[in-house]
PyMOL CGO cylinders between C-alpha atoms (Angstrom):
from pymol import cmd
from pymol.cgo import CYLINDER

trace = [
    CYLINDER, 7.06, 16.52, 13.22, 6.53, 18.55, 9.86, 0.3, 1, 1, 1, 1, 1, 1,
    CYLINDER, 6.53, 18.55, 9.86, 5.71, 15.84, 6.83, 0.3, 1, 1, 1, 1, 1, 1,
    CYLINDER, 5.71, 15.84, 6.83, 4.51, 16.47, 3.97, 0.3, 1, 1, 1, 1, 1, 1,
    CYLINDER, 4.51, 16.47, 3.97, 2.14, 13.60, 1.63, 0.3, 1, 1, 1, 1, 1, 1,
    CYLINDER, 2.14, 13.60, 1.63, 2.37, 13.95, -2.05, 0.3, 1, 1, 1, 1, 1, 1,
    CYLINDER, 2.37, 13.95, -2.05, 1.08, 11.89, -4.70, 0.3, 1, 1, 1, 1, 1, 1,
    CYLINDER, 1.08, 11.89, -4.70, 4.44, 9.50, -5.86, 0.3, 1, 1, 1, 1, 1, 1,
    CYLINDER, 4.44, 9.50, -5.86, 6.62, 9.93, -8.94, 0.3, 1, 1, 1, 1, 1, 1,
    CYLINDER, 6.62, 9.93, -8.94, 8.60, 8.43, -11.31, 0.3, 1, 1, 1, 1, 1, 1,
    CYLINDER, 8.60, 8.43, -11.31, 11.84, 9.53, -9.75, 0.3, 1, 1, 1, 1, 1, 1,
    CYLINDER, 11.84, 9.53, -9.75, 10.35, 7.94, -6.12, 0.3, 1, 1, 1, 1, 1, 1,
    CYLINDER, 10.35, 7.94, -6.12, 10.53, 4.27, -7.61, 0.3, 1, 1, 1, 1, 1, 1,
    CYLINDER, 10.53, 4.27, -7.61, 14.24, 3.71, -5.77, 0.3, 1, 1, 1, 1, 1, 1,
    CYLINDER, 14.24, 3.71, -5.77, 12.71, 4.83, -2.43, 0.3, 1, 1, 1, 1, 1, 1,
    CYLINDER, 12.71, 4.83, -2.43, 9.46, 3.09, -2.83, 0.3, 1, 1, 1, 1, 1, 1,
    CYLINDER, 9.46, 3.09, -2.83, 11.33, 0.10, -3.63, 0.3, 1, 1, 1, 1, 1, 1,
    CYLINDER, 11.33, 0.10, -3.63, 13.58, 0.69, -0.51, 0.3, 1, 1, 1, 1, 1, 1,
    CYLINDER, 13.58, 0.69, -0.51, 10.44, 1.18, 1.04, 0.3, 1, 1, 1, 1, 1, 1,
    CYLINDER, 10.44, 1.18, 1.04, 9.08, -1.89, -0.16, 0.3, 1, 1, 1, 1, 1, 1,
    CYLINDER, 9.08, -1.89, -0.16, 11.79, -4.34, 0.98, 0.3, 1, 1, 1, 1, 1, 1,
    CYLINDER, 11.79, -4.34, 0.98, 12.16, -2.89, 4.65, 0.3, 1, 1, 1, 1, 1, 1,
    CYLINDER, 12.16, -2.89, 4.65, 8.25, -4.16, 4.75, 0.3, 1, 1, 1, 1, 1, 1,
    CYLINDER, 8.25, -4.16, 4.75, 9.43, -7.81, 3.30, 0.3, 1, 1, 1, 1, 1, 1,
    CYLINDER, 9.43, -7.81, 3.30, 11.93, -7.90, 6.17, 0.3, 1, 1, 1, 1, 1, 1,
    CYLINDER, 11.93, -7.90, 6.17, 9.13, -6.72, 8.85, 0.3, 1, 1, 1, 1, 1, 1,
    CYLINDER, 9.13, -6.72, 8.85, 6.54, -9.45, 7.32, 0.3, 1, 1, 1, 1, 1, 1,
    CYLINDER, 6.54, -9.45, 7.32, 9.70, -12.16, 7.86, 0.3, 1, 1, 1, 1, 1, 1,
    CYLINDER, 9.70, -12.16, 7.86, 9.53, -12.64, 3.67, 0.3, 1, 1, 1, 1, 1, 1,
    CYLINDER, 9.53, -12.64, 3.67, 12.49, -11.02, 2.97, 0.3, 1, 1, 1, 1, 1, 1,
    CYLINDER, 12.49, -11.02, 2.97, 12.82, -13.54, 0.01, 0.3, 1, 1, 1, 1, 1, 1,
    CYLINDER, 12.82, -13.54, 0.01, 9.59, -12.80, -1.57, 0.3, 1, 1, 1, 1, 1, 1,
    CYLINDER, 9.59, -12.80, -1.57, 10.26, -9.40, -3.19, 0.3, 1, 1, 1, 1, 1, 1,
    CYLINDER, 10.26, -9.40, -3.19, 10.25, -10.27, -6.88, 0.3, 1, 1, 1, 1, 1, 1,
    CYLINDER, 10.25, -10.27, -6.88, 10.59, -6.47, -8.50, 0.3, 1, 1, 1, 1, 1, 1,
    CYLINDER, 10.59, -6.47, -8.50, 12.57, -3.83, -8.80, 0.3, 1, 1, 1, 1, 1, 1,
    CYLINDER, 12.57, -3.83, -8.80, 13.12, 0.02, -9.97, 0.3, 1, 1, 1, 1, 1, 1,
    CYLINDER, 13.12, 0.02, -9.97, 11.84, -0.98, -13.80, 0.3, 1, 1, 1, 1, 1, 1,
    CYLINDER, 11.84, -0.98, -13.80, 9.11, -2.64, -13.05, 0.3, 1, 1, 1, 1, 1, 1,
    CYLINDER, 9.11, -2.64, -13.05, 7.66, -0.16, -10.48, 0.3, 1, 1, 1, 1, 1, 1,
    CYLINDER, 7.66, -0.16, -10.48, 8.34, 2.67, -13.17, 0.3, 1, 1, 1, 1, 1, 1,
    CYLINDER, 8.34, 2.67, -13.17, 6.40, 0.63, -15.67, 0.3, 1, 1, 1, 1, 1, 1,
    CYLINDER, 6.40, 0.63, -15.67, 3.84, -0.53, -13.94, 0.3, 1, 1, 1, 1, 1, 1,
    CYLINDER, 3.84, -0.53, -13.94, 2.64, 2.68, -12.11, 0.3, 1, 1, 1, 1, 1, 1,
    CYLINDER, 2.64, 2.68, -12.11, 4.65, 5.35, -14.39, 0.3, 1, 1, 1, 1, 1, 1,
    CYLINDER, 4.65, 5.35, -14.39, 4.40, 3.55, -18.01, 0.3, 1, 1, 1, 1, 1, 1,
    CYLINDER, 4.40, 3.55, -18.01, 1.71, 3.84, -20.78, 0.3, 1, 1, 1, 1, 1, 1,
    CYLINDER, 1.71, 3.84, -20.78, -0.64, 1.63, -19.22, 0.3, 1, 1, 1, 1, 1, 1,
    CYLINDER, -0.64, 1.63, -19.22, -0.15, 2.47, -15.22, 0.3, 1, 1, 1, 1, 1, 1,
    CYLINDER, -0.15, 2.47, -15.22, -1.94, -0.11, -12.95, 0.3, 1, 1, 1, 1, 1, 1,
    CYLINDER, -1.94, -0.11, -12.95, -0.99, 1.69, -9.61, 0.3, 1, 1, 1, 1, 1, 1,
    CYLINDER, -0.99, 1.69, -9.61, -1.34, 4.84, -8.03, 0.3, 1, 1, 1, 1, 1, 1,
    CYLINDER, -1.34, 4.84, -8.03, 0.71, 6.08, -4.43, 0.3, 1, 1, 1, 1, 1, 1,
    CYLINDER, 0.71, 6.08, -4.43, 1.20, 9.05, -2.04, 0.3, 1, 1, 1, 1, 1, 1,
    CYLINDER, 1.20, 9.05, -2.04, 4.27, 9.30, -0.83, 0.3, 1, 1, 1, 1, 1, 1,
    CYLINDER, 4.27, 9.30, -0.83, 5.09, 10.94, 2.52, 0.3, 1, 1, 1, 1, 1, 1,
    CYLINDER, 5.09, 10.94, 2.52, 8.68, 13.06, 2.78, 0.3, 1, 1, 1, 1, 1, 1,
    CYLINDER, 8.68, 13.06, 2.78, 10.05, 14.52, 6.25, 0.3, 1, 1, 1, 1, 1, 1,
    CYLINDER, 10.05, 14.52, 6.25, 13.31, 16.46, 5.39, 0.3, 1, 1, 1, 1, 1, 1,
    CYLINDER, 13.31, 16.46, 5.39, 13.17, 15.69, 1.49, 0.3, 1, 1, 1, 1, 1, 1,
    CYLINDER, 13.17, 15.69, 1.49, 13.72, 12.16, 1.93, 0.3, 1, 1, 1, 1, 1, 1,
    CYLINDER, 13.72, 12.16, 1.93, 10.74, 9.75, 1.47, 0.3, 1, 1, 1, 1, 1, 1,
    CYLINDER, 10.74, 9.75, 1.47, 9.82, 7.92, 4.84, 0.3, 1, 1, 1, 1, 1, 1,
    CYLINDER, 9.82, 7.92, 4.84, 6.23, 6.20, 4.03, 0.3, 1, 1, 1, 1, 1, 1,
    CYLINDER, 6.23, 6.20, 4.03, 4.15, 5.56, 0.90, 0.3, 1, 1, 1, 1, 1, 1,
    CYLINDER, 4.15, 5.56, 0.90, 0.75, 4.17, 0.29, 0.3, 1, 1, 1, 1, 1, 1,
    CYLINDER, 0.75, 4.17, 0.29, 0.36, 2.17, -3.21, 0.3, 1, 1, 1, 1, 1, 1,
    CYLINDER, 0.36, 2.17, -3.21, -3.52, 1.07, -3.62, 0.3, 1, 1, 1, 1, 1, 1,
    CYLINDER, -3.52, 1.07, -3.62, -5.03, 0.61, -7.17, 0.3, 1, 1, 1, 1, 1, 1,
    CYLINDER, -5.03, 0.61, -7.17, -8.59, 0.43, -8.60, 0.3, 1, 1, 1, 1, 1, 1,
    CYLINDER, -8.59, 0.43, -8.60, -10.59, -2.93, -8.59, 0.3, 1, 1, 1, 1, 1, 1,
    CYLINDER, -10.59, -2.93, -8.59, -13.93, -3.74, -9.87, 0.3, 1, 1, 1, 1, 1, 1,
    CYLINDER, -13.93, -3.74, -9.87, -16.41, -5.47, -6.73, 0.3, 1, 1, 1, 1, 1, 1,
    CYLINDER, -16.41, -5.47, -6.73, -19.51, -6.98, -8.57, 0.3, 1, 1, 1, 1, 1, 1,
    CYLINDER, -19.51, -6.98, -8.57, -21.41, -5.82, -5.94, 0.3, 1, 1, 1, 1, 1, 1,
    CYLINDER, -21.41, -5.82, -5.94, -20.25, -2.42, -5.43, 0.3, 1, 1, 1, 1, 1, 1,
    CYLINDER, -20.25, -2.42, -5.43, -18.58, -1.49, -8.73, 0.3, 1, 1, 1, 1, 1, 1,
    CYLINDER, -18.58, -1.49, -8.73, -15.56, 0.67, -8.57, 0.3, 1, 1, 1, 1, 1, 1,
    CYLINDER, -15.56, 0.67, -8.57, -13.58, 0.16, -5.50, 0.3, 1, 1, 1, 1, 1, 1,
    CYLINDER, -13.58, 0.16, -5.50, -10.25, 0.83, -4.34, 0.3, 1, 1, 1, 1, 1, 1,
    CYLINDER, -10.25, 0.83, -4.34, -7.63, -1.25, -2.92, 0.3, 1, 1, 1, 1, 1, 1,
    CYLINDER, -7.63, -1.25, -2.92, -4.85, -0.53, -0.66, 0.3, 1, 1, 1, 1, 1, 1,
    CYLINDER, -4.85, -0.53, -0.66, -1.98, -2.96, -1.37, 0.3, 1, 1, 1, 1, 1, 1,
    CYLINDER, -1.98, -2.96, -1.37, 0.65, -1.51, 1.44, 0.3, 1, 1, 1, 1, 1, 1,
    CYLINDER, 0.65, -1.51, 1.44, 1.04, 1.21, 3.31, 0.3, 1, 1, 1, 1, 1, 1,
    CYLINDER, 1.04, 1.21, 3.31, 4.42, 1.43, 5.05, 0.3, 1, 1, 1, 1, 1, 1,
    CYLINDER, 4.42, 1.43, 5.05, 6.36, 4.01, 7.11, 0.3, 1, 1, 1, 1, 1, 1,
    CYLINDER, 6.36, 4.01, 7.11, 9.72, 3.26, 8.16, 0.3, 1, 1, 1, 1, 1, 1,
    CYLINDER, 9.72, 3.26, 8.16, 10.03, 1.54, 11.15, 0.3, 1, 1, 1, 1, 1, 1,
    CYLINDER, 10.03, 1.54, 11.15, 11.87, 4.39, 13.21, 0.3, 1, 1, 1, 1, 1, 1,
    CYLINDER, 11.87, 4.39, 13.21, 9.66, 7.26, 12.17, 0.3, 1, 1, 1, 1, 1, 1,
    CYLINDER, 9.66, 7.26, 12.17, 6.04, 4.82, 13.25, 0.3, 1, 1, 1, 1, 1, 1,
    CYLINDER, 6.04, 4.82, 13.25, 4.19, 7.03, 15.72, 0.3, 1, 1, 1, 1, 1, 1,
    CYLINDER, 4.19, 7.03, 15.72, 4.42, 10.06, 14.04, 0.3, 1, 1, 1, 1, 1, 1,
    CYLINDER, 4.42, 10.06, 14.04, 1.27, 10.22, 12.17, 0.3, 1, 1, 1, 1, 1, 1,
    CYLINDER, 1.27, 10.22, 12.17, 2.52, 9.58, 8.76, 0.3, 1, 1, 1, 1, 1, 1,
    CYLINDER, 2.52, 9.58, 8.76, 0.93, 5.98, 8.53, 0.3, 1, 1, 1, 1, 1, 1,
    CYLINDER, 0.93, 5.98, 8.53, -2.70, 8.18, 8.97, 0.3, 1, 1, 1, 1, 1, 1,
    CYLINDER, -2.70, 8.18, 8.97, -2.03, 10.66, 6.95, 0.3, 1, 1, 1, 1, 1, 1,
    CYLINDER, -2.03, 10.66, 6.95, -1.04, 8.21, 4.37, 0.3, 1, 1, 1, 1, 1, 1,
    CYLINDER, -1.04, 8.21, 4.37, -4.34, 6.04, 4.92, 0.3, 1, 1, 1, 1, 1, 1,
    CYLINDER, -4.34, 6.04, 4.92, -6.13, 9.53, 4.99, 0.3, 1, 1, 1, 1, 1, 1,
    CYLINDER, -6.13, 9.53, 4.99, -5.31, 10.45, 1.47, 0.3, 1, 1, 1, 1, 1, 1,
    CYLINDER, -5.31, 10.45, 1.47, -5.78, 7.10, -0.08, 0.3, 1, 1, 1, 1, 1, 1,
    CYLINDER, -5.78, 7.10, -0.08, -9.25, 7.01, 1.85, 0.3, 1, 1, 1, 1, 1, 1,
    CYLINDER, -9.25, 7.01, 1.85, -10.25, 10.46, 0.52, 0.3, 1, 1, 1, 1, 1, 1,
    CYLINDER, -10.25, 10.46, 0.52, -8.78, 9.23, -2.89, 0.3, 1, 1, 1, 1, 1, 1,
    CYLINDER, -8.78, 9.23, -2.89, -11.79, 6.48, -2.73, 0.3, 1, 1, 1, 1, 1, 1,
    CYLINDER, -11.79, 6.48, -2.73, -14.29, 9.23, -1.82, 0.3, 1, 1, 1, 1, 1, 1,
    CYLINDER, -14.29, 9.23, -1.82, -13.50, 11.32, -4.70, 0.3, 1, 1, 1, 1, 1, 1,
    CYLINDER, -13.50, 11.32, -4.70, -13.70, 8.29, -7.28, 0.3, 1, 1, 1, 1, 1, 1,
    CYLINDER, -13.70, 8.29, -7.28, -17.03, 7.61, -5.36, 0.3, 1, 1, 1, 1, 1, 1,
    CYLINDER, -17.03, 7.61, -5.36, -15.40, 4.05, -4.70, 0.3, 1, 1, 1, 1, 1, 1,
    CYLINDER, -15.40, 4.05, -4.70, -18.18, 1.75, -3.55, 0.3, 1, 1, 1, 1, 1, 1,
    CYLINDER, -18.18, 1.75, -3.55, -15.40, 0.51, -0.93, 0.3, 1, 1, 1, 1, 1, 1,
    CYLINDER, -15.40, 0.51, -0.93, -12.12, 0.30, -0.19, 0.3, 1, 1, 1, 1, 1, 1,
    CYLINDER, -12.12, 0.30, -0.19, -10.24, -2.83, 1.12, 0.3, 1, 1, 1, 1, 1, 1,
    CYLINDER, -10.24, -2.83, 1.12, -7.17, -4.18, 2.51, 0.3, 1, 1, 1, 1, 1, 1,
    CYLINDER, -7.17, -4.18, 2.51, -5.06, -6.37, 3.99, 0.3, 1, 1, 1, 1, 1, 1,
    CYLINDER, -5.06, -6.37, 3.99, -3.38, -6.83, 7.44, 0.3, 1, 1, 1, 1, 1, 1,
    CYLINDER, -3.38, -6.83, 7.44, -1.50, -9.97, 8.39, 0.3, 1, 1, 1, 1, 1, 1,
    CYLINDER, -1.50, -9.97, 8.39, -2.85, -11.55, 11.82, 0.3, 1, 1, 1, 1, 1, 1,
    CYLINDER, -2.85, -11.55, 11.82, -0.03, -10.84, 13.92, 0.3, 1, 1, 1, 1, 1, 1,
    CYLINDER, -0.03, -10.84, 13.92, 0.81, -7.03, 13.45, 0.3, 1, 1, 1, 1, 1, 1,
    CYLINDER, 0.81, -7.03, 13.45, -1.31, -6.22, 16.41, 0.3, 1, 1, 1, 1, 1, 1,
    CYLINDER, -1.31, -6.22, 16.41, -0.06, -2.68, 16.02, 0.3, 1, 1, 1, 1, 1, 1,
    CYLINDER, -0.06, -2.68, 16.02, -1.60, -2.30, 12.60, 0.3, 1, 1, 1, 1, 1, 1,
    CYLINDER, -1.60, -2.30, 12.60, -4.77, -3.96, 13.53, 0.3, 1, 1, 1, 1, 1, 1,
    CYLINDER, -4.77, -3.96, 13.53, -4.91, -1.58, 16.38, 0.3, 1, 1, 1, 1, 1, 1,
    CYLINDER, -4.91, -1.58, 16.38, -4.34, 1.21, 13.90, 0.3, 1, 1, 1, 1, 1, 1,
    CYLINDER, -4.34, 1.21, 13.90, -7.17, -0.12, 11.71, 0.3, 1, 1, 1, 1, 1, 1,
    CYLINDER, -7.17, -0.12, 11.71, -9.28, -0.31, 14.37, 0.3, 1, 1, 1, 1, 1, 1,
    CYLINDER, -9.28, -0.31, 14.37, -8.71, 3.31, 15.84, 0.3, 1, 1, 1, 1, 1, 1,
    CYLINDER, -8.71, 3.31, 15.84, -9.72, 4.09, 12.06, 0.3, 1, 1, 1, 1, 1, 1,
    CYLINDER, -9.72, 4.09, 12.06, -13.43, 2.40, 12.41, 0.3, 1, 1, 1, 1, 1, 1,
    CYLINDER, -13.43, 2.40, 12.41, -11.90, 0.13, 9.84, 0.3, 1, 1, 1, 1, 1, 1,
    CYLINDER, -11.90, 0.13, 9.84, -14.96, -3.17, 9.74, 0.3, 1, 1, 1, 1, 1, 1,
    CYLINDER, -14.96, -3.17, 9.74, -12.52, -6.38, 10.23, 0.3, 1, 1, 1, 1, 1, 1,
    CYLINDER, -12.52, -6.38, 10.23, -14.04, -9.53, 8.74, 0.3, 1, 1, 1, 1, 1, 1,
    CYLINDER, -14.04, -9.53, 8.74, -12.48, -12.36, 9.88, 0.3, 1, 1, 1, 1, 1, 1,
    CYLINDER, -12.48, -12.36, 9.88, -14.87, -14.70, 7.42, 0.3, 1, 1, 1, 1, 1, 1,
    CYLINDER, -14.87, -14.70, 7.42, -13.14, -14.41, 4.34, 0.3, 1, 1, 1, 1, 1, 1,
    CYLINDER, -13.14, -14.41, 4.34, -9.86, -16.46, 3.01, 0.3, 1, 1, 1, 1, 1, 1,
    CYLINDER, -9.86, -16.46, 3.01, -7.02, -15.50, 1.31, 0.3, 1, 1, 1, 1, 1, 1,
    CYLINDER, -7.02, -15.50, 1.31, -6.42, -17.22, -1.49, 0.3, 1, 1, 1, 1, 1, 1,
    CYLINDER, -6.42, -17.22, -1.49, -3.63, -16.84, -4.39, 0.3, 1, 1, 1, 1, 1, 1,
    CYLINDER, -3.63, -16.84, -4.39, -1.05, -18.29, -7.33, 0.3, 1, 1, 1, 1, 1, 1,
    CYLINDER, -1.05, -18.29, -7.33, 2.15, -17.42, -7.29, 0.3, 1, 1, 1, 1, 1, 1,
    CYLINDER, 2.15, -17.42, -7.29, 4.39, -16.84, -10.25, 0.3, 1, 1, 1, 1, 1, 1,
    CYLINDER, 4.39, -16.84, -10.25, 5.21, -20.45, -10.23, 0.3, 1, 1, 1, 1, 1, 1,
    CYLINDER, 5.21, -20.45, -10.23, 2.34, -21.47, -9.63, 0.3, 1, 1, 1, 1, 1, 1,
    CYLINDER, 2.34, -21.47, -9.63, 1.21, -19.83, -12.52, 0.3, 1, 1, 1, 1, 1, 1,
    CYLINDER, 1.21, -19.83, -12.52, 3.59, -21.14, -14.84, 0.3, 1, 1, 1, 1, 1, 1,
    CYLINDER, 3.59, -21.14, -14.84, 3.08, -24.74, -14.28, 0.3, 1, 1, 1, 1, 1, 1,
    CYLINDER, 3.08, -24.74, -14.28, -0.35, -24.24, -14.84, 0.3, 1, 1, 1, 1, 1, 1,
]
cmd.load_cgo(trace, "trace")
């Protein structure tokens, strides 16, 4: 299978968002997707971006993407983290998630990130199997913890 991975545009936001909500659906949160086409343009595309993605195309249509942004770790300084990487479900298996990860991961390197980190819910065995085949270091000591919009607000 002949992909290609390309760092994402403006113009990609409708995919990526596309993109974006077939992962909701996968993680059962269907409900939680709180953005759309604006906000992704602003936010990564606008005067002050806050994210950067590859994008990966097979037959000019964009099948995977990998969004990560930089972080600051008081211990290691500039790091990198990977907020999703998603292929669509009937293209998995192809190589694309890797090459995705690949580029984000060489991304790191060439910032001289002093790490890069992500998430992976408990239950997608398939992508903990993927991180794993990657040498990925799994720490199961830390816990996630986070406000939500609303949470915010009331606040």
């Amino acid at each position: 299978m002949k992909f290609t991975v390309r760092p994402g545009k403006e113009s990609d936001c409708a995919e990526i968002l596309s993109l974006i909500k077939e992962l909701a659906v996968f993680e059962k949160a269907a409900d939680e997707v709180d953005i759309d086409e604006e906000i992704l343009k602003n936010d990564g595309f606008g005067e002050n971006p806050i994210y950067d993605l590859f994008v990966a195309e097979f037959k000019d249509k964009i099948v995977g993407m990998a969004l990560f942004y930089e972080k600051y770790s008081t211990w290691k300084g500039r790091s990198i983290y990977l907020e999703d990487l998603i292929v669509t479900e009937k293209l998995r298996g192809n190589g694309i998630g890797k090459a995705l990860f690949n580029a984000v991961a060489e991304e790191a390197k060439k910032r001289n990130s002093g790490r890069m980190e992500w998430q992976v819910l408990d239950w997608n065995q398939s992508a903990i199997d993927f991180y794993k085949s990657a040498g990925t270091e799994l720490d199961s000591e830390w816990i996630n913890c986070k406000f939500r919009r609303e949470d915010l607000q009331k606040r």
